[in-house]
Jmol script that loads the backbone (N, CA, C; Angstrom):
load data "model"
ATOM      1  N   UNK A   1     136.828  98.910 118.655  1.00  0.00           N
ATOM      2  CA  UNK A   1     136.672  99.427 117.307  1.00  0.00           C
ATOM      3  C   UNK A   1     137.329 100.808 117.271  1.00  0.00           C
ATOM      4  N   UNK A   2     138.080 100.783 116.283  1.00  0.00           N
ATOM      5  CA  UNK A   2     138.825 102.138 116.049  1.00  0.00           C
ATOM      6  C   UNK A   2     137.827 103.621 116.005  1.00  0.00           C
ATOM      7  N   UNK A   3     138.110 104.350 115.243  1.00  0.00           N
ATOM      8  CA  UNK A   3     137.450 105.739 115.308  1.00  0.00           C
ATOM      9  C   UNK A   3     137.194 105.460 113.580  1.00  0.00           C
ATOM     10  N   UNK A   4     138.552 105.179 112.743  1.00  0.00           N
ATOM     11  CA  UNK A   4     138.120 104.845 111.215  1.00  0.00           C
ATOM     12  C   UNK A   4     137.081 103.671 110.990  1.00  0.00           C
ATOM     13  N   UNK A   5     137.170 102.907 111.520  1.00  0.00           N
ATOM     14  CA  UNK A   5     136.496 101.854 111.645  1.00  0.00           C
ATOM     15  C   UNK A   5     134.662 102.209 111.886  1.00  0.00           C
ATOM     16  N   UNK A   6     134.282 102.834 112.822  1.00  0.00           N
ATOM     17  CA  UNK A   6     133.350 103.836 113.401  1.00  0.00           C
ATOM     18  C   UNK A   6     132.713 105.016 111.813  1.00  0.00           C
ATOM     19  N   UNK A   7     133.581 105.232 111.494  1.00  0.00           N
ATOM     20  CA  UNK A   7     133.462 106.685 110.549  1.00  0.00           C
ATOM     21  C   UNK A   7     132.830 105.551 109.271  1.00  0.00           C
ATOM     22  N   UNK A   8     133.723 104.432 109.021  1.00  0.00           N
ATOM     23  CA  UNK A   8     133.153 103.597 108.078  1.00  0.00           C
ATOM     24  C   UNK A   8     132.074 103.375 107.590  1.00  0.00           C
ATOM     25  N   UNK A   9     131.452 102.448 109.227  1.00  0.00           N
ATOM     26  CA  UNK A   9     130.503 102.070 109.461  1.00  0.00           C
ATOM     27  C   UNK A   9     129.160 103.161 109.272  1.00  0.00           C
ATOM     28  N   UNK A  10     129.656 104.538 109.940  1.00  0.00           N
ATOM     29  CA  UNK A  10     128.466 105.608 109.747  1.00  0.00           C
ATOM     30  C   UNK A  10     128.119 105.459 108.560  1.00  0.00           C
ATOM     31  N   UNK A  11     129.140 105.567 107.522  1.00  0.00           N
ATOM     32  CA  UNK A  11     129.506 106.605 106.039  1.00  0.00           C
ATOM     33  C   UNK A  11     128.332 105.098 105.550  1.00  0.00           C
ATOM     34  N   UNK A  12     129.015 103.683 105.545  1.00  0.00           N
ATOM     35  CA  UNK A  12     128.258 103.030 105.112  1.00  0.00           C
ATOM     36  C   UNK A  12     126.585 102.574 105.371  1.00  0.00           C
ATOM     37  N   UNK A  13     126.047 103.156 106.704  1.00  0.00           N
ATOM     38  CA  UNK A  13     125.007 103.104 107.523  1.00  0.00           C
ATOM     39  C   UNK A  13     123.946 104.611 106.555  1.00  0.00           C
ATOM     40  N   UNK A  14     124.367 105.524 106.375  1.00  0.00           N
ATOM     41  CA  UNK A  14     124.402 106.799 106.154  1.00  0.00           C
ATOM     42  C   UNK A  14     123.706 106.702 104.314  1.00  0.00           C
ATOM     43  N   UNK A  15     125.579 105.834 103.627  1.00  0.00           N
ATOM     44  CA  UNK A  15     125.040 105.889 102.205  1.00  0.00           C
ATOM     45  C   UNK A  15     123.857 104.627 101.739  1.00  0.00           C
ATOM     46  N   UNK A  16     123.542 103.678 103.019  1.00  0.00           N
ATOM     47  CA  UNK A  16     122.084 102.678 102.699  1.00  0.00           C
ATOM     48  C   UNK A  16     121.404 103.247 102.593  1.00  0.00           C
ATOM     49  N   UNK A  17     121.111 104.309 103.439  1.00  0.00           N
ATOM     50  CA  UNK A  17     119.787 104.997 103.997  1.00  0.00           C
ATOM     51  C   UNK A  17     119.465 106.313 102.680  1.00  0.00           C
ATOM     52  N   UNK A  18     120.350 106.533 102.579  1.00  0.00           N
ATOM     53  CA  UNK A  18     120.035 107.633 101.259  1.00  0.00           C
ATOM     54  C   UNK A  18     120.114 106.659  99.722  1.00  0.00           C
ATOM     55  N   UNK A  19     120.539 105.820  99.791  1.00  0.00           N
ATOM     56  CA  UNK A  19     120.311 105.024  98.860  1.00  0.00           C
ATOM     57  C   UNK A  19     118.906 104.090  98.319  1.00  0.00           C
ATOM     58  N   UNK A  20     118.607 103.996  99.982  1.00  0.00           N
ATOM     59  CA  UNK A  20     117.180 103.586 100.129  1.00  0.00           C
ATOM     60  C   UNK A  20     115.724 104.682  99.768  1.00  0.00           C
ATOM     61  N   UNK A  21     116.376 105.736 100.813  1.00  0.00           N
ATOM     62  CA  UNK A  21     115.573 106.574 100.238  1.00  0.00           C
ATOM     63  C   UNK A  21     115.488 107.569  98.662  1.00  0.00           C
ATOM     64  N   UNK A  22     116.285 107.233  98.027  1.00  0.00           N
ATOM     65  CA  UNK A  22     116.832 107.840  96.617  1.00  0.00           C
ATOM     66  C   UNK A  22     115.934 106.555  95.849  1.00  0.00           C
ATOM     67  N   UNK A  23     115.872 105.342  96.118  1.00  0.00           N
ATOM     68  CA  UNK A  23     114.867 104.012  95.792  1.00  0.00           C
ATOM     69  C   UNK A  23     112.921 104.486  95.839  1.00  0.00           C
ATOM     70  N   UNK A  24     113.179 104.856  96.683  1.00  0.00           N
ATOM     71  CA  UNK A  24     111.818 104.980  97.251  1.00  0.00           C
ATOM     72  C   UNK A  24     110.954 106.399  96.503  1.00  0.00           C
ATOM     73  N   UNK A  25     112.160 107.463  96.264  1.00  0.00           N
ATOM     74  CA  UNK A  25     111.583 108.771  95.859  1.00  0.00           C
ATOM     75  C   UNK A  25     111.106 107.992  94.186  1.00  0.00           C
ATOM     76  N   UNK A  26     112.141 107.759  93.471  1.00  0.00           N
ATOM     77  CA  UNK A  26     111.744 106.999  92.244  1.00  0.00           C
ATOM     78  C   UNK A  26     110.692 106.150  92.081  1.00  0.00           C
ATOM     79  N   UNK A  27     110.461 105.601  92.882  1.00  0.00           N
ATOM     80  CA  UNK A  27     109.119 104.509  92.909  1.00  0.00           C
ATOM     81  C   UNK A  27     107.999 105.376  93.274  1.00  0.00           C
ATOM     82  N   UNK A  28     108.167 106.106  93.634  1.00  0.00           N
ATOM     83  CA  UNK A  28     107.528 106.921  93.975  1.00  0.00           C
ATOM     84  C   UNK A  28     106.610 107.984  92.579  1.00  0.00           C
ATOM     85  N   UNK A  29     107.786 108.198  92.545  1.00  0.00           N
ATOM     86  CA  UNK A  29     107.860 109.434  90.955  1.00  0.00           C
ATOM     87  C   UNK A  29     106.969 108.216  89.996  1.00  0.00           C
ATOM     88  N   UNK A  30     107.381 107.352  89.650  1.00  0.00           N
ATOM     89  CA  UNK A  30     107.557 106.203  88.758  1.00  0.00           C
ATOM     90  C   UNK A  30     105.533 105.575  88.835  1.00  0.00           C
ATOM     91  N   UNK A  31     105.226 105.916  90.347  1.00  0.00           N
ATOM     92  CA  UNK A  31     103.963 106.071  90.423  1.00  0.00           C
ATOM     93  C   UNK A  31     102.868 106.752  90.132  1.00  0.00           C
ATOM     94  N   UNK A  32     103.061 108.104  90.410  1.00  0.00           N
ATOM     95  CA  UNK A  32     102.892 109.250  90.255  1.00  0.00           C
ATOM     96  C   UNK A  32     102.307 109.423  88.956  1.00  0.00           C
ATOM     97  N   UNK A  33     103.704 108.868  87.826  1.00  0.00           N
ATOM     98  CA  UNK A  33     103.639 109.120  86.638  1.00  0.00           C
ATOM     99  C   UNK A  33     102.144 108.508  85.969  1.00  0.00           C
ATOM    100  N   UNK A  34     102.272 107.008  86.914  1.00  0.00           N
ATOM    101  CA  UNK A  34     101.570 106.233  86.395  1.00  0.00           C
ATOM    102  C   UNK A  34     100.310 106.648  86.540  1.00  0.00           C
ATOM    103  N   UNK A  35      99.547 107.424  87.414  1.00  0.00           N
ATOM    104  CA  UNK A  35      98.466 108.146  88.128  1.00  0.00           C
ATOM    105  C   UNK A  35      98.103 108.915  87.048  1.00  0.00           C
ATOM    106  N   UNK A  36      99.088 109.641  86.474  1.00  0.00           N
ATOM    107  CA  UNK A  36      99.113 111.034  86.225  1.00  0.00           C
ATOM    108  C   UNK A  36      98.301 110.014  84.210  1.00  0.00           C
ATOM    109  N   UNK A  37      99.379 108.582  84.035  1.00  0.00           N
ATOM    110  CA  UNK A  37      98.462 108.454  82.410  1.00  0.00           C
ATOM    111  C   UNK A  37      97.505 107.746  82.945  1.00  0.00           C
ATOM    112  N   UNK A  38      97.217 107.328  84.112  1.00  0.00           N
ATOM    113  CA  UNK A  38      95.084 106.983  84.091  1.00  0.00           C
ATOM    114  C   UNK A  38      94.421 108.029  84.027  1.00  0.00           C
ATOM    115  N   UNK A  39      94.750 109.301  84.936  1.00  0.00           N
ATOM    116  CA  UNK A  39      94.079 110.677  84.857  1.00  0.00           C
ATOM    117  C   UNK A  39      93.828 110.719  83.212  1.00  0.00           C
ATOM    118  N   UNK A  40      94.979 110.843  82.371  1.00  0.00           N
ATOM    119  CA  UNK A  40      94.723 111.246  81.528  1.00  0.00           C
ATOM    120  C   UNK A  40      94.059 110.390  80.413  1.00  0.00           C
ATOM    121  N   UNK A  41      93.980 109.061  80.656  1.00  0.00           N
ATOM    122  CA  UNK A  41      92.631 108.314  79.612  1.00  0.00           C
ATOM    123  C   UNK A  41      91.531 108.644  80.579  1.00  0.00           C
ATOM    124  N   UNK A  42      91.556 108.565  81.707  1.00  0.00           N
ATOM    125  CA  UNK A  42      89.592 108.810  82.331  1.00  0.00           C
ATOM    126  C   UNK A  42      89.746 110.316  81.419  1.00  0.00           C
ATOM    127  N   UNK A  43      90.260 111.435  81.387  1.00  0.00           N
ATOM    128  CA  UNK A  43      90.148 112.798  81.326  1.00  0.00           C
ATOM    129  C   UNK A  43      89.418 112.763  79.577  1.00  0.00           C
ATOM    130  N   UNK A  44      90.574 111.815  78.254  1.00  0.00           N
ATOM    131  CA  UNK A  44      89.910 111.559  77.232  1.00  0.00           C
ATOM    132  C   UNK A  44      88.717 110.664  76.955  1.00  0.00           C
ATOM    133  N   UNK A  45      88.890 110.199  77.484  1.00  0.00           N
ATOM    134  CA  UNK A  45      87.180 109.469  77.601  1.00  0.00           C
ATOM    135  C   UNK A  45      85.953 110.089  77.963  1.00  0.00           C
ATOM    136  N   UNK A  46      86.254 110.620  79.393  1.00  0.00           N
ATOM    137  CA  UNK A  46      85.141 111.328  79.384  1.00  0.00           C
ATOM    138  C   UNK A  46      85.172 112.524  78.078  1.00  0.00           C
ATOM    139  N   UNK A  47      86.319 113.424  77.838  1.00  0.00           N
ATOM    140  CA  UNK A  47      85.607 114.446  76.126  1.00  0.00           C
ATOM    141  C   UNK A  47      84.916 113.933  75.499  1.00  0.00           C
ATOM    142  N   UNK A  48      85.313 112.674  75.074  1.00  0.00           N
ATOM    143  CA  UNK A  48      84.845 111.271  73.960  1.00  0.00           C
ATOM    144  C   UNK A  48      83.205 111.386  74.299  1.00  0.00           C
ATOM    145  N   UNK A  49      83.202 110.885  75.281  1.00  0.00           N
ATOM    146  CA  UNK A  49      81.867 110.669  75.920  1.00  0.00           C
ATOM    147  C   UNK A  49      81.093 111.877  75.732  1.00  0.00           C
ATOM    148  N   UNK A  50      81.756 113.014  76.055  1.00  0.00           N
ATOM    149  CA  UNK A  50      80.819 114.199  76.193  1.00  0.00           C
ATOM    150  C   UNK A  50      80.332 114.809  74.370  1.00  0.00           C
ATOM    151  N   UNK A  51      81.672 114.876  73.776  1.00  0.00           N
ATOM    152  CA  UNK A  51      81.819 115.120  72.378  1.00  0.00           C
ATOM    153  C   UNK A  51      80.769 113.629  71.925  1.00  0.00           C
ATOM    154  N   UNK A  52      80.544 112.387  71.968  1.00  0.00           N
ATOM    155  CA  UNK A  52      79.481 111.963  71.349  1.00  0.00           C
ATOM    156  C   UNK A  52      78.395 111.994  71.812  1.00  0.00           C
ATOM    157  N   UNK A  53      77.861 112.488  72.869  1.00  0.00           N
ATOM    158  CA  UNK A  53      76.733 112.999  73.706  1.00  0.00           C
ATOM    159  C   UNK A  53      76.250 113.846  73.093  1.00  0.00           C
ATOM    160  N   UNK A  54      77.097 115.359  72.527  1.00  0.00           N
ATOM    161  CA  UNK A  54      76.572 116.635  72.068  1.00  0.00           C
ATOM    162  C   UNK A  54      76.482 116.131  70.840  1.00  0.00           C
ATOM    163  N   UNK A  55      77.188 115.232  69.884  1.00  0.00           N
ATOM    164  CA  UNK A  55      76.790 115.122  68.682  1.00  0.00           C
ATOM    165  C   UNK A  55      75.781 113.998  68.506  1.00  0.00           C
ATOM    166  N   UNK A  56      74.998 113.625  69.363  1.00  0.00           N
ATOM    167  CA  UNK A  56      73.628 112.911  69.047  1.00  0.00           C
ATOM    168  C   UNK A  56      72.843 113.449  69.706  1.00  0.00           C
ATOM    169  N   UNK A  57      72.491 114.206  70.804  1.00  0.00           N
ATOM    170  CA  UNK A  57      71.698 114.256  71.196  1.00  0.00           C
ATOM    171  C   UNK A  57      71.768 116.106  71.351  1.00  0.00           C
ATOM    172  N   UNK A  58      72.843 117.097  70.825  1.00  0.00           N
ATOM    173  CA  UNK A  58      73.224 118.439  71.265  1.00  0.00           C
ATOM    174  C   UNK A  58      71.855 119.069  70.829  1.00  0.00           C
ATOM    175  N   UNK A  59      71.062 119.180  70.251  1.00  0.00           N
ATOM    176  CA  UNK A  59      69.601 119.705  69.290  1.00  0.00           C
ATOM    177  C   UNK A  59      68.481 119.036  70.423  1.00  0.00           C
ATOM    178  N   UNK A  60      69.047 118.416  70.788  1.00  0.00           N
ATOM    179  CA  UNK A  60      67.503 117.907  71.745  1.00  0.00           C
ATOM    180  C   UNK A  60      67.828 117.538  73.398  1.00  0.00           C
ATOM    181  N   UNK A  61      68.864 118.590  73.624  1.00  0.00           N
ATOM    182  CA  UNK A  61      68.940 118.549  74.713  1.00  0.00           C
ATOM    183  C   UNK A  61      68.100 118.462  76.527  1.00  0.00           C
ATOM    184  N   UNK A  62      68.675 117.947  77.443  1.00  0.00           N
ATOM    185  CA  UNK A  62      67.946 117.789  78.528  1.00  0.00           C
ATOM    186  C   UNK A  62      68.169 119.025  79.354  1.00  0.00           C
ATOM    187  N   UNK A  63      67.216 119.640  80.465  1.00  0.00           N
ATOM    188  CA  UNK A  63      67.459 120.927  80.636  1.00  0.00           C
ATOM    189  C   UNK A  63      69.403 120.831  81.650  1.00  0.00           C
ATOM    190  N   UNK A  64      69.357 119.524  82.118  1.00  0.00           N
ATOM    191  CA  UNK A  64      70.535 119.471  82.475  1.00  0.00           C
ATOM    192  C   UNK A  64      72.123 119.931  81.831  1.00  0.00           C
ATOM    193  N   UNK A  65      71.711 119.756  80.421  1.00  0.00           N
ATOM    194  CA  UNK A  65      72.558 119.856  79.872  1.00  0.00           C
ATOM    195  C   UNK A  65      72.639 121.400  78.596  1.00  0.00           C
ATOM    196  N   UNK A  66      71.326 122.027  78.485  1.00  0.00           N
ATOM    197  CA  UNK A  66      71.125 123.022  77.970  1.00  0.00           C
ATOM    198  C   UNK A  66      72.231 123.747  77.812  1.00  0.00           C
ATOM    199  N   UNK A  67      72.332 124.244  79.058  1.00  0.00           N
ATOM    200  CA  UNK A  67      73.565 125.363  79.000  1.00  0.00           C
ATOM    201  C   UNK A  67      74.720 124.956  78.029  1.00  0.00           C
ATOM    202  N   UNK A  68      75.665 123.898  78.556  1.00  0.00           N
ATOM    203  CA  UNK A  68      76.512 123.281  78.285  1.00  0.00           C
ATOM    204  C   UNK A  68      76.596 123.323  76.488  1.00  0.00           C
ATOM    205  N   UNK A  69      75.282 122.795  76.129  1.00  0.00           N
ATOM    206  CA  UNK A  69      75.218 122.795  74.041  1.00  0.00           C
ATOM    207  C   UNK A  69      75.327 124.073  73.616  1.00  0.00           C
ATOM    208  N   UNK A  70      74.611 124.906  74.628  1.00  0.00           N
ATOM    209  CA  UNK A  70      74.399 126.023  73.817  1.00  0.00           C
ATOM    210  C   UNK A  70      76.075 126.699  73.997  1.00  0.00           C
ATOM    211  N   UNK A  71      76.634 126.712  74.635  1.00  0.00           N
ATOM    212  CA  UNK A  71      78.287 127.020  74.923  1.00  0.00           C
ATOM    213  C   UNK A  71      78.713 126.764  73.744  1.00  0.00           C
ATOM    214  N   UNK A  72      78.655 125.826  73.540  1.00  0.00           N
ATOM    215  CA  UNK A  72      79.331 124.683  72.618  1.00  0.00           C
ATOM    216  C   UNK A  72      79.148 125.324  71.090  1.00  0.00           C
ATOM    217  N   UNK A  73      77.712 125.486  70.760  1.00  0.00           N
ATOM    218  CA  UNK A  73      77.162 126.270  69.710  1.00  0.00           C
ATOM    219  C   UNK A  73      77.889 126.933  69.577  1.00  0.00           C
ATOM    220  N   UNK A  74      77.567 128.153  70.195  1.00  0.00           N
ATOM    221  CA  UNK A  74      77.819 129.808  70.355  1.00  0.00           C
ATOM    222  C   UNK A  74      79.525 129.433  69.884  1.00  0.00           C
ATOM    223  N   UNK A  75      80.193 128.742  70.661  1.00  0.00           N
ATOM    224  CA  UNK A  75      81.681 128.463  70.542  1.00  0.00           C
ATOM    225  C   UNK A  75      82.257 128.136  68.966  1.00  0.00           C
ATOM    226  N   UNK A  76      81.381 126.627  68.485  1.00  0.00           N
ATOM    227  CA  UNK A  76      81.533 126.648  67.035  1.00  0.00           C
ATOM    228  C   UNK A  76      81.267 127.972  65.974  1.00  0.00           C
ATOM    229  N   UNK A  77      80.326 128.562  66.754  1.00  0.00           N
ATOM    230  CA  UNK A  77      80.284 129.493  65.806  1.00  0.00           C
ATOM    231  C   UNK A  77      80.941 130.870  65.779  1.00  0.00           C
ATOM    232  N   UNK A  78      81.500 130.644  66.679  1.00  0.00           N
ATOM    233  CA  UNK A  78      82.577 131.687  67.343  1.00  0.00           C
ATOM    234  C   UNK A  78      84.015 131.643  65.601  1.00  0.00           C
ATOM    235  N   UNK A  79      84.114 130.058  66.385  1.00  0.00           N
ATOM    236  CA  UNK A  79      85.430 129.559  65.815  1.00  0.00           C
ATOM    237  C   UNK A  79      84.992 129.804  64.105  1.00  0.00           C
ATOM    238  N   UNK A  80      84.278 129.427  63.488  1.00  0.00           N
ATOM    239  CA  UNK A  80      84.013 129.825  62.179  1.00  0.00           C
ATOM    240  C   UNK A  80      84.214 131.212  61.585  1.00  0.00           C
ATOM    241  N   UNK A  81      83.491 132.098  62.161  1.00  0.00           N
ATOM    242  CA  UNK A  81      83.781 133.366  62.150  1.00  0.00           C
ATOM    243  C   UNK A  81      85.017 133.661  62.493  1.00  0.00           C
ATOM    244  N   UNK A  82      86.025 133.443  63.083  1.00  0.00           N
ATOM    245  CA  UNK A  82      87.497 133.593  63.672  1.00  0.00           C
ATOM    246  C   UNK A  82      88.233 133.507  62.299  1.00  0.00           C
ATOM    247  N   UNK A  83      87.385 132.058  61.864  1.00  0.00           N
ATOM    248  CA  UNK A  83      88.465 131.521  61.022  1.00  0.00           C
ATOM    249  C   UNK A  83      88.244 132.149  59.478  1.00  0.00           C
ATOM    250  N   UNK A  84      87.037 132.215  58.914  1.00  0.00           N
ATOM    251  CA  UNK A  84      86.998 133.259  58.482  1.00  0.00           C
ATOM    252  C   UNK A  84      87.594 134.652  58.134  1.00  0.00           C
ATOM    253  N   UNK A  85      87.750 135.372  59.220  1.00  0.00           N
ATOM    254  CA  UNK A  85      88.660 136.396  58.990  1.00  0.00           C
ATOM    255  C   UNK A  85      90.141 136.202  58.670  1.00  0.00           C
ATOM    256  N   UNK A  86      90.840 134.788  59.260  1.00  0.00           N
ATOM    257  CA  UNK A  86      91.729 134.785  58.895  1.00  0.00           C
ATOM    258  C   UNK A  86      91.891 134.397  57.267  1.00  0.00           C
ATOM    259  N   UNK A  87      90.693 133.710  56.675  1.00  0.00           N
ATOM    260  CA  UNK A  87      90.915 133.514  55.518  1.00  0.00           C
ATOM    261  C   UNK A  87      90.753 134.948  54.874  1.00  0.00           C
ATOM    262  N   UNK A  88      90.129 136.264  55.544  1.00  0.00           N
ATOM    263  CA  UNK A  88      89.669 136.836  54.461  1.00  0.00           C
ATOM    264  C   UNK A  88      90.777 137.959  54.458  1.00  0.00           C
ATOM    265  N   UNK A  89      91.681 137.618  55.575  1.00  0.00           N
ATOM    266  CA  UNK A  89      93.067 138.404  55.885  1.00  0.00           C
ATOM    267  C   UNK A  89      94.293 137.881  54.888  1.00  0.00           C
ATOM    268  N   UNK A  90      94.474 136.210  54.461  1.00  0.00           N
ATOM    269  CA  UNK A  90      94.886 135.652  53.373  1.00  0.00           C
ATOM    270  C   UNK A  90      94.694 136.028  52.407  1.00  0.00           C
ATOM    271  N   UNK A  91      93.429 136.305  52.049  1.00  0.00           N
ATOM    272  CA  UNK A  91      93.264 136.842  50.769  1.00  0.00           C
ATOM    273  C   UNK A  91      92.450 135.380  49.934  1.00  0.00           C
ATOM    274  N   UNK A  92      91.955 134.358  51.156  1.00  0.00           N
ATOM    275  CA  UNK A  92      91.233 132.915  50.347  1.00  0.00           C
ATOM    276  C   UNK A  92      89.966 133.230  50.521  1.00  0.00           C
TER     277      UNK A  92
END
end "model"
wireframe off; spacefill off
backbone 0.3
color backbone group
């Protein structure tokens, strides 16, 4: 076998292997991605879950969860007042 012949064979030995692995990073990624939208329905579900939790039961809470409503409160009522000023900065 020649020396070109040799160089061929590398170049073609060489561009499988990065070809393979250029396969593999994508399937990879392509997984990943897929990980990444289950994360993100378990992630909305559970809000869902939590957001209809506090709105049936946020007033009669368990001491487990006390803290957590009262956040929540304090927060809505945060945001009202916020918003408020911006209306009263409008001029509505």
């Amino acid at each position: 076998m020649d020396i070109l012949e040799k160089i061929g064979d590398t170049v073609t030995t060489k561009g499988k292997e990065v070809a393979d692995k250029a396969k593999e990073i994508a399937e990879i990624a392509n997984l990943r991605s897929q990980i990444a939208t289950c994360e993100e329905v378990i992630k909305k579900n559970y809000l869902e879950i939590g957001k209809l939790y506090y709105e049936l039961y946020g007033d009669m809470t368990e001491d487990s969860f006390e803290k957590q409503c009262k956040a929540i409160k304090n927060a809505r009522h945060g945001v009202e007042e916020l918003q408020q000023k911006i209306n009263d900065i409008k001029g509505l």
